[in-house]
N, C-alpha and C positions, 0 to 999 in steps of 0.2 A: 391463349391462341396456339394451335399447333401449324406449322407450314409444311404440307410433305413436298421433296426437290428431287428429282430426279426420278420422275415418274415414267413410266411409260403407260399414257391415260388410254383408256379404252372407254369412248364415251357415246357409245352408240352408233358407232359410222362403220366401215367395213376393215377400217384399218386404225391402230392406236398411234397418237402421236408419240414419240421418246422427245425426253428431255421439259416437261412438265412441271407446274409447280399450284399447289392448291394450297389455297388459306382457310381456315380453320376459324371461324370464332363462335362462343361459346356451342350452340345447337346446331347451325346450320355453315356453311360454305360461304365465305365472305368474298374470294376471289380464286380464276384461275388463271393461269396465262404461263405465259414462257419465263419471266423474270419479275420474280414478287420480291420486295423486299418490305422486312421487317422486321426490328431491331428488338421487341417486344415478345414475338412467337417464338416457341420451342422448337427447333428446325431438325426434319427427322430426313436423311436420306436413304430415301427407298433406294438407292442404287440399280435402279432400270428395272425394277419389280412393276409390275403392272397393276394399276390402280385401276377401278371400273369400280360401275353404284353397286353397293350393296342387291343383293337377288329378290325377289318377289317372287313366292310361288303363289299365284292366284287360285288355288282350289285345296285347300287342304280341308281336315274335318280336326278339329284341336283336340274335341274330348273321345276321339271313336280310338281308346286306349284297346278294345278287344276287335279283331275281325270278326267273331260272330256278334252282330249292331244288336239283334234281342236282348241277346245276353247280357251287353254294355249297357240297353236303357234302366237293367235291375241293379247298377251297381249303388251304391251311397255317394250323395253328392259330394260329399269330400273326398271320398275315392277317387274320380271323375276328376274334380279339380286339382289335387295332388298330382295326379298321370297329368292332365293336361298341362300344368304347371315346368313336370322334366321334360316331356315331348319341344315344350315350346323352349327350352334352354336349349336340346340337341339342336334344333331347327335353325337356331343365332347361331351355332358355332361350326355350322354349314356352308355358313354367309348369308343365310336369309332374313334380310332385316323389317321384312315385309310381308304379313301372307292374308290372305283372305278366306276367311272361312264358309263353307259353303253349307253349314249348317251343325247348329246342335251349339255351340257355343254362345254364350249370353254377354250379356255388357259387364257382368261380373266379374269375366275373366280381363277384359279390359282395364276396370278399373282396379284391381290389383296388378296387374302391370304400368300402369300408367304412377302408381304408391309406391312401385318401387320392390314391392311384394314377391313378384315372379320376375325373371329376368326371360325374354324372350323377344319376336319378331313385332313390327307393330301389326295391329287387328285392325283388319275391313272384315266385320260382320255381317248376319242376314239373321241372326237369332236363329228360328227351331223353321227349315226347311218347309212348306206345306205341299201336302200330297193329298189325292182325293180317295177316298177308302180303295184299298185293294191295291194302291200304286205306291212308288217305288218306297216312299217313308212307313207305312202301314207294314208292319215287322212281326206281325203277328202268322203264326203258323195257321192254316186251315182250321185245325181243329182248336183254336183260342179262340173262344169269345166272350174273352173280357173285352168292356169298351177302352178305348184307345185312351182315354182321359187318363188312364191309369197309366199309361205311359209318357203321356206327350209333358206332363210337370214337370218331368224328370231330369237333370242336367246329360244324363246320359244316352237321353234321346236324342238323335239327330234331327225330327223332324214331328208334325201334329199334323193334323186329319181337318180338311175344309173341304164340305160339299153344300156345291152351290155358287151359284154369284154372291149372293149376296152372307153368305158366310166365307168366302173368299177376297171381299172387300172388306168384314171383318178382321180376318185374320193377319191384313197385311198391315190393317190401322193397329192393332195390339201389337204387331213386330215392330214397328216401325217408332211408337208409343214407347214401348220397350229398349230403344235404344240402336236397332238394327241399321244398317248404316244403306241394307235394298234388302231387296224379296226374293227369295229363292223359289222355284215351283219343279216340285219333278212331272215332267211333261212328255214322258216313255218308261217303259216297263225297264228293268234294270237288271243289277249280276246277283245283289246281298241280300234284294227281297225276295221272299219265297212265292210270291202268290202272281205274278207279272210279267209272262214273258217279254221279252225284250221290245217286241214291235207292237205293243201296245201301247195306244196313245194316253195321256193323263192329260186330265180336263178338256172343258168342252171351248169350241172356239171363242164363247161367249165370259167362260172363266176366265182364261188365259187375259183377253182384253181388259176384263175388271180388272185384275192385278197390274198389268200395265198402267191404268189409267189412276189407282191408286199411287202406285209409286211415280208417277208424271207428276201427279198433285204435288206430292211429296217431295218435288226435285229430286230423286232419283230413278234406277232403273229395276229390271229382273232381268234376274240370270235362270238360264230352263237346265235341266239336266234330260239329254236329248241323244239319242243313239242313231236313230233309221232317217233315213231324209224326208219321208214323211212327216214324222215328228216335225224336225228341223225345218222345215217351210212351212210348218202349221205355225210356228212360233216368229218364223222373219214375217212371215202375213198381221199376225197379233202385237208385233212392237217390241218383241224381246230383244234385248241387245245385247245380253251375254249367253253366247250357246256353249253349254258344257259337254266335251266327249267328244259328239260330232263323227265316230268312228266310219258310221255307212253312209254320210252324204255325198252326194254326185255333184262335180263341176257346177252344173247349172244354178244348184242350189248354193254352191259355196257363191258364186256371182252373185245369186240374187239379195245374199246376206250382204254382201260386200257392198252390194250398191246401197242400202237398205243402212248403211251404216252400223253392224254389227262385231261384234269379236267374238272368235273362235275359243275357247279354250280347254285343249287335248290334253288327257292324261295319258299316256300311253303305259309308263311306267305299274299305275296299280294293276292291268291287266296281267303283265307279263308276272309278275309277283304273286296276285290270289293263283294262278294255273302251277308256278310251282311248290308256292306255300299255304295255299288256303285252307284245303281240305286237313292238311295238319294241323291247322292254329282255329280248328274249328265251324269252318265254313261249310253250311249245311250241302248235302248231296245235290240237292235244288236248284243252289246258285252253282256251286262247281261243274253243271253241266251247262251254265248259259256262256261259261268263258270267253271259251272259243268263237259265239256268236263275234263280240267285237275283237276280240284282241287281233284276230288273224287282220280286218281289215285295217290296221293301224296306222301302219306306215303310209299307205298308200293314202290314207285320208288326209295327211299332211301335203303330201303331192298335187292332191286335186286343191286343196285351200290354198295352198301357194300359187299354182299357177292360174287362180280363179281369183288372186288378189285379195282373199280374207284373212284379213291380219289376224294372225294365233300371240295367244300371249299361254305362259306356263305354268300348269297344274300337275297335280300327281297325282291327289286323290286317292292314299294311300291310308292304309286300317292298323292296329295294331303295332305289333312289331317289327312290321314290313316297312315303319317310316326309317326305318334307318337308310330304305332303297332312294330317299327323295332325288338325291342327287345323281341316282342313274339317268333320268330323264333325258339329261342333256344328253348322254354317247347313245340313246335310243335316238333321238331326232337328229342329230350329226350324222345318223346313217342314210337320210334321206335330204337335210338343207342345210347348207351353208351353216358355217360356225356363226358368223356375224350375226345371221339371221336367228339361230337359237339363241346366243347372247341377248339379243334383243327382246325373244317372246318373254326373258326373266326379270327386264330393267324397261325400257321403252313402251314395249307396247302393257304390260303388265300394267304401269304405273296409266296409262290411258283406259286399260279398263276400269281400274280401281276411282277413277275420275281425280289423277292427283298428279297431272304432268306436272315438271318443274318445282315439285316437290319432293319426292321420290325415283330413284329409274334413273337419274341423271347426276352429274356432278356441276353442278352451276351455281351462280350466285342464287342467293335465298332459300335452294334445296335444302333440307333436312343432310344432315354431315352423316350420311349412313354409306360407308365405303369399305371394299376388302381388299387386302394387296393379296397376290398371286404371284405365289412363288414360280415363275414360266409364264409362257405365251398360252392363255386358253383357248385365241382364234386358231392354233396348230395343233392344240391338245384340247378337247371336252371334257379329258379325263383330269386335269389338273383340277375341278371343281367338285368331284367325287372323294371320296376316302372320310368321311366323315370331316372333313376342313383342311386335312390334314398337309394340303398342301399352298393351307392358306395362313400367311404370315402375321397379317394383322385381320381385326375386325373391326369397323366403329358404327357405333349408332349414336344417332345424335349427338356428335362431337366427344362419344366416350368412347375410349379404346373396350372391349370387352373379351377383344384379347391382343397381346400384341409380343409377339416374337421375333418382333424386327433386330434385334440386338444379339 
């Protein structure tokens, strides 16, 4: 049993209590309160270091090791899992003890993290993304017509090819069959695909709903990747309940998501990163000119989600070498909401998309023991959570330190 004393707990609220005290037993969090005692536990004091759950980024891509995504689906699956294996060490020594992948990674990688094999965040999957020929997964250049089969096996695809209902109720029974934890659908044109302007819709409203009704069967949900508000209320009509991106929706639609029982989740972060590194690291001319399309409306898409009541939780949605950028995300949204309130899209509401309150996101009895100390106040600073950890003292997942420089 570990006891941390002398915490100053940041546990979702707007303000952190000092003078804290959390119990530790083996995996999970046995107790918190003001005055634990125990004669048994190893007693660490934080001395007023601020303790808060471990982070969750909800939208990463684990195997998208290259920004040009073609290029990544030709690599060798060992390649792929090798990359994805350090990606996901960087990612835990960020703080992130959490992430969900928004495609292209398989139960495989899970279950060598779960052996012990890879050391990284825990995985909320979707398997290989589905997109309908020509949208956002469909990576192939104009002039490629190999069929898509030849990509979609690959660990290094991010996503596989369903046209139709009834090859899109397919697809989501083999994801799901396969281990996928919900169903991804790209349901607007995109930045990485060449062939999809951005306000293009993917699938028909009739697709959309099979995959919904699929994943209901299945107790779970889909997440859209969704840019224009058309999209995005083509999908809160359909049952989606995680909208990814969201950059050009309007007030009306963020309400209508809000009442409709939805979550938001904004990457703001990989825009501002492919505009100044994309075109160097590979990123065809195609997409480098859609950039701009979202990134300018960024900020401002947060404003309208906030003040229309639709809870955002935290993605980044970041390719290659640019994952180093994850943790700028925060001092992007700090420039438009409340510290509290970013804190929470990374732990509270995050762990509510993932469908895993009180497991993750929070510090409470029965939770999963996934906590970071913070060297400073991060509700006064967002930058205390940037620098590659560097300004994070300890780390624990599942009652393991996996790093800890408290001493």
């Amino acid at each position: 049993m570990i006891l941390f004393e002398n915490a100053r707990l940041w546990n979702g609220l707007d303000e952190a209590e000092p003078g804290m005290s959390v119990l530790v037993e083996g995996e999970t969090i046995r107790e918190v309160g003001r005055t634990i005692a125990s004669a048994a536990a190893q007693h660490v004091d934080l001395g007023g270091r601020t303790l808060m759950p471990g982070l969750i980024d909800a939208h990463v891509h684990l195997v998208a090791s290259s920004t040009n995504l073609a290029a990544n689906a030709l690599l060798p699956d060992a390649v792929v899992a090798f990359r994805a294996g350090k990606l996901m060490r960087e990612m835990l020594m960020r703080g992130f003890t959490t992430v969900r992948d928004l495609g292209g990674a398989t139960l495989g990688l899970k279950l060598a993290w779960e052996e012990g094999l890879i050391e990284g965040p825990r995985m909320s999957l979707c398997g290989k993304a589905l997109s309908q020929t020509g949208g956002h997964a469909d990576l192939r250049p104009r002039l490629d017509a190999r069929d898509y089969g030849f990509f979609e096996s690959r660990l290094g695809s991010l996503g596989r090819i369903a046209d139709g209902v009834d090859a899109v109720r397919r697809a989501c029974r083999e994801e799901i069959r396969a281990g996928a934890d919900y169903i991804k659908l790209m349901a607007n044109g995109g930045v990485a695909s060449p062939s999809d302007p951005i306000a293009f819709l993917g699938y028909s409203e009739s697709e959309l709903r099979a995959a919904v009704e699929e994943a209901s069967m299945a107790q779970t949900y889909v997440a859209a990747h969704l840019y224009t508000d058309d999209g995005i209320a083509r999908a809160v009509r359909c049952g989606i309940r995680s909208l990814e991106h969201c950059n050009l929706i309007t007030v009306e639609t963020a309400r209508a998501a809000a009442e409709a029982g939805c979550i938001a989740c904004p990457t703001l972060v990989t825009y501002q990163a492919l505009k100044e590194e994309g075109a160097s690291l590979g990123l065809g001319p195609e997409s480098v000119a859609k950039i701009d399309d979202v990134r300018l409306a960024g900020l401002e898409s947060l404003e309208k989600m906030r003040s229309a009541g639709l809870t955002m939780a935290f993605g980044t949605d970041l390719l290659g070498p640019m994952h180093r950028r994850q943790s700028e995300e925060f001092t992007i949204r700090g420039q438009v909401l409340p510290a509290a309130e970013v804190l929470r899209s990374a732990t509270v509401h995050a762990a509510k998309l993932l469908r895993q309150e009180g497991r993750i996101g929070c510090i409470a009895p029965g939770a999963w023991a996934d906590m970071i100390v913070v060297d400073g106040d991060p509700l006064a600073d967002l930058s205390l959570l940037t620098g590659q950890g560097r300004h994070l003292a300890a780390i624990m997942q599942g009652g393991r330190f996996v790093k800890n420089e408290l001493a």
